[in-house]
C-alpha positions in Angstrom: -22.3 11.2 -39.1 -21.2 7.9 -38.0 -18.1 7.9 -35.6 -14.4 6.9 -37.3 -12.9 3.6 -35.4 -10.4 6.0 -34.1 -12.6 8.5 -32.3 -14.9 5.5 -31.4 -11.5 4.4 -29.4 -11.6 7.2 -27.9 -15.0 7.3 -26.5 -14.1 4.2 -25.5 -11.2 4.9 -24.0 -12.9 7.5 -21.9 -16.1 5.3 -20.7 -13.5 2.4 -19.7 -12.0 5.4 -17.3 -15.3 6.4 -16.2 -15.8 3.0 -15.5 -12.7 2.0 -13.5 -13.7 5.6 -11.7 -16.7 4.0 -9.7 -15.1 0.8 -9.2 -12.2 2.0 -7.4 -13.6 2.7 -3.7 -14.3 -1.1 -4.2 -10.6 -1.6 -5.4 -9.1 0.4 -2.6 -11.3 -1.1 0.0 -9.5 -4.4 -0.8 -5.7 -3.3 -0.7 -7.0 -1.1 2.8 -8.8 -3.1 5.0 -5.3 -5.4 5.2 -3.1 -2.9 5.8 -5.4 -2.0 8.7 -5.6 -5.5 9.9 -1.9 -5.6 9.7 -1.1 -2.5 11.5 -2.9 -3.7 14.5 -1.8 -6.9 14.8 1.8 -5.2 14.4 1.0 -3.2 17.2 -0.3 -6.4 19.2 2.9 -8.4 18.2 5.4 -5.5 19.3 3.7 -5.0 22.8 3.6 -8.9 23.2 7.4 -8.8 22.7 8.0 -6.1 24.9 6.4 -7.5 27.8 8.5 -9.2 30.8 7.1 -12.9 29.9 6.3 -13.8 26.0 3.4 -15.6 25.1 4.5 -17.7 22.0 0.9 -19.1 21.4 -0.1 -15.5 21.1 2.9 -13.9 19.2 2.0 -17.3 16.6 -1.2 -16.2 16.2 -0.4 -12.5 15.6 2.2 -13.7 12.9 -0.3 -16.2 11.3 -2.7 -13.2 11.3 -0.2 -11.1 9.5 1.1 -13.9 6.5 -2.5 -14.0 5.7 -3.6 -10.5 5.2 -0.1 -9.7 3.3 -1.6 -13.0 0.7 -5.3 -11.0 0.6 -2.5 -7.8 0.4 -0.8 -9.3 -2.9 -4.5 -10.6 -4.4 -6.0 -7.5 -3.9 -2.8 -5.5 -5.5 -2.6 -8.5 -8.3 -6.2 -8.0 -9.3 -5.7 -4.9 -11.0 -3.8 -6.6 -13.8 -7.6 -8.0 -14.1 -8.4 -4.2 -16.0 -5.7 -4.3 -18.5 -7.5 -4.9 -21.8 -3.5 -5.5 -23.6 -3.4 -8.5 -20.7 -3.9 -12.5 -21.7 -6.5 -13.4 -19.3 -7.5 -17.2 -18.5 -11.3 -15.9 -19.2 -13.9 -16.0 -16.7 -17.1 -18.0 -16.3 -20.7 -16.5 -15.9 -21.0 -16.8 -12.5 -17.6 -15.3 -11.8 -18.2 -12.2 -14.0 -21.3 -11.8 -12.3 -20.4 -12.3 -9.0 -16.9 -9.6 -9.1 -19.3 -7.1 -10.9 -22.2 -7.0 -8.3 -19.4 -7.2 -5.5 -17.9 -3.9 -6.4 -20.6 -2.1 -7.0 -23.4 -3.3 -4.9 -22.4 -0.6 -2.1 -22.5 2.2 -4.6 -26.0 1.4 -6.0 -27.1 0.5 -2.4 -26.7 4.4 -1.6 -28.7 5.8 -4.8 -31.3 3.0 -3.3 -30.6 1.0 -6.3 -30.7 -3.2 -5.4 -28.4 -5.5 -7.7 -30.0 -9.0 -8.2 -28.4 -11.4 -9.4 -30.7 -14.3 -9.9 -30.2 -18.1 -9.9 -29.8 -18.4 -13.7 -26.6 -17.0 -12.9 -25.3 -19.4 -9.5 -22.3 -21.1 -10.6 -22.2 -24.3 -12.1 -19.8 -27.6 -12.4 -18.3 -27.4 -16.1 -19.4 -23.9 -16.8 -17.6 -22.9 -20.2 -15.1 -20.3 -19.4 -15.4 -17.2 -21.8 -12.1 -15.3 -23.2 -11.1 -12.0 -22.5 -12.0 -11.1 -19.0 -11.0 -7.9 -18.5 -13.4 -7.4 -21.8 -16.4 -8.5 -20.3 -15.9 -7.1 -16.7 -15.7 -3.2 -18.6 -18.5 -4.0 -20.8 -21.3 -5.8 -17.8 -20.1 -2.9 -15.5 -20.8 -0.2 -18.8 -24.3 -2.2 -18.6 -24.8 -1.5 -15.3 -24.2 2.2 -15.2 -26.4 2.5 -18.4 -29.7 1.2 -16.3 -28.2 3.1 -13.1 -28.0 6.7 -15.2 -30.6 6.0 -17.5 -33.8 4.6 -15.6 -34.5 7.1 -13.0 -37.3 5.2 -11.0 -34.8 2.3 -11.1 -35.4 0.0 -7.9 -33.9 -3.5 -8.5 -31.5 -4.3 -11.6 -31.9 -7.8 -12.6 -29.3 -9.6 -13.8 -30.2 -13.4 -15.4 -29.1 -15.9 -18.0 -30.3 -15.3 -21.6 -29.8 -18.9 -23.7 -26.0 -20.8 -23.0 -24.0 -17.6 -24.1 -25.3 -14.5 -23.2 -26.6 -12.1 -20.1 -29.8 -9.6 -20.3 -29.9 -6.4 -17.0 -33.3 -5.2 -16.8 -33.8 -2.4 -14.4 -37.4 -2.9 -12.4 -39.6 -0.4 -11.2 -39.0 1.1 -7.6 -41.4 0.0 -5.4 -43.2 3.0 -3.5 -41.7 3.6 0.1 -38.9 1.2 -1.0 -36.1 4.2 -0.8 -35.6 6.5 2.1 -36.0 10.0 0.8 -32.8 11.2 2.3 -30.6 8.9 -0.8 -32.7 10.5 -3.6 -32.0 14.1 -2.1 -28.4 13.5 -2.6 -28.8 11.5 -6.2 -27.3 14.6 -8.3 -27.3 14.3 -11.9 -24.0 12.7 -13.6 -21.9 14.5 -15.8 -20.4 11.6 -17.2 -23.9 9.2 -17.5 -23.3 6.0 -19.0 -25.9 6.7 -22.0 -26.8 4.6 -25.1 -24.1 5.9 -27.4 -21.5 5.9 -24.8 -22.5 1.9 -23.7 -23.0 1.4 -27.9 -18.8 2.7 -28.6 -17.5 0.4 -26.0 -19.3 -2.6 -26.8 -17.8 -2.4 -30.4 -14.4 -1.0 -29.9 -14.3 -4.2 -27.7 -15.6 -6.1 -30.4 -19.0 -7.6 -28.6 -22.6 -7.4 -30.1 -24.9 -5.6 -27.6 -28.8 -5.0 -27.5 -30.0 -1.8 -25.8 -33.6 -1.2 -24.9 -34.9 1.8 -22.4 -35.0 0.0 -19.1 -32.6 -3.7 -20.6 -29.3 -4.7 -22.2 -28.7 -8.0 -23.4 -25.0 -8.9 -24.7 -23.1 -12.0 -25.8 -20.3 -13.8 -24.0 -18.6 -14.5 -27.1 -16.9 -11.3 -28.8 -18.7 -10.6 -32.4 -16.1 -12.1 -34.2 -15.7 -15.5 -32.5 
């Protein structure tokens, strides 16, 4: 029986969830590792002042140090409007989509011994056509990715390339033998909530995209079906 467009939603709903799950070490990471930065350079700036002669060159460099991980602070903290499907986005190129996906998730696949390759069909470009609804495409090319991670279980490399003007194709390449210490496999447990066919299929159409899905490839347009 084929799903009703509200429990599709739903299954929808719950794979965007899923989704923003993995990609959130990535997310905190990036609102973190400033308030480290700035913590210790606090620390540096308050013993400078404290000390019998003040070293202005110093305490300038501290504050300078400070302003700019508060602005990587802010960007960091702004970006999560950037997952809000009600949100108007300016869309995002290609490149760009490629480049934020395999960014947050290139440690994670790293440690199941799983390499992201993005190749140069997909380097940015001048005049490169800007594609709406970013938040869109960032859930659906990371719903691609954890398809080939769950799905293909000798999984070494997951290409990512070009397919024509307006679309991407993932393919997920064999492992080579000896490529993957032993030790990450041994820890590789099986995921309750795997990013499978039907799963992948629901969110590509409650977001309104067309997306082909093959055993070890998915290939899906830039353009929502309806555009």
């Amino acid at each position: 029986m084929k799903s009703s467009p509200g429990a599709r939603s739903w299954i929808a709903a719950g794979v965007r969830h899923e989704l923003l799950t993995r990609a959130l070490p990535a997310l905190r990471h990036d609102m973190a590792a400033p308030v480290s930065v700035i913590r210790m350079a606090l620390l540096m700036l308050k013993r400078q002042v404290g000390a019998a002669t003040i070293d202005a060159a110093a305490c300038e460099e501290r504050v300078a140090l400070i302003d700019n991980q508060v602005s990587e602070l802010v960007h960091a903290i702004r970006s999560l409007r950037d997952w809000e499907l009600a949100t108007t986005d300016d869309g995002i190129t290609r490149s760009a989509l490629v480049a934020q996906c395999v960014s947050l998730m290139r440690s994670a696949f790293d440690l199941h011994g799983v390499a992201l390759d993005a190749t140069d069909s997909v380097a940015a470009r001048d005049d490169e056509p800007r594609w709406p609804a970013g938040a869109a495409l960032r859930y659906l090319f990371l719903g691609a990715l954890g398809y080939l991670h769950d799905g293909v279980v000798e999984a070494g490399t997951i290409r990512i390339e070009a397919d024509g003007a307006d679309a991407l194709r993932l393919s997920a390449l064999p492992r080579e033998p000896g490529a993957t210490q032993a030790v990450l496999d041994a820890h590789r447990a099986p995921r309750a909530l795997a990013i499978d066919a039907v799963a992948l299929q629901n969110l590509a159409e409650d977001l309104g995209y067309a997306i082909a899905l093959e055993r070890d490839s998915v290939r899906f347009s830039l353009a929502a079906s309806g555009g």
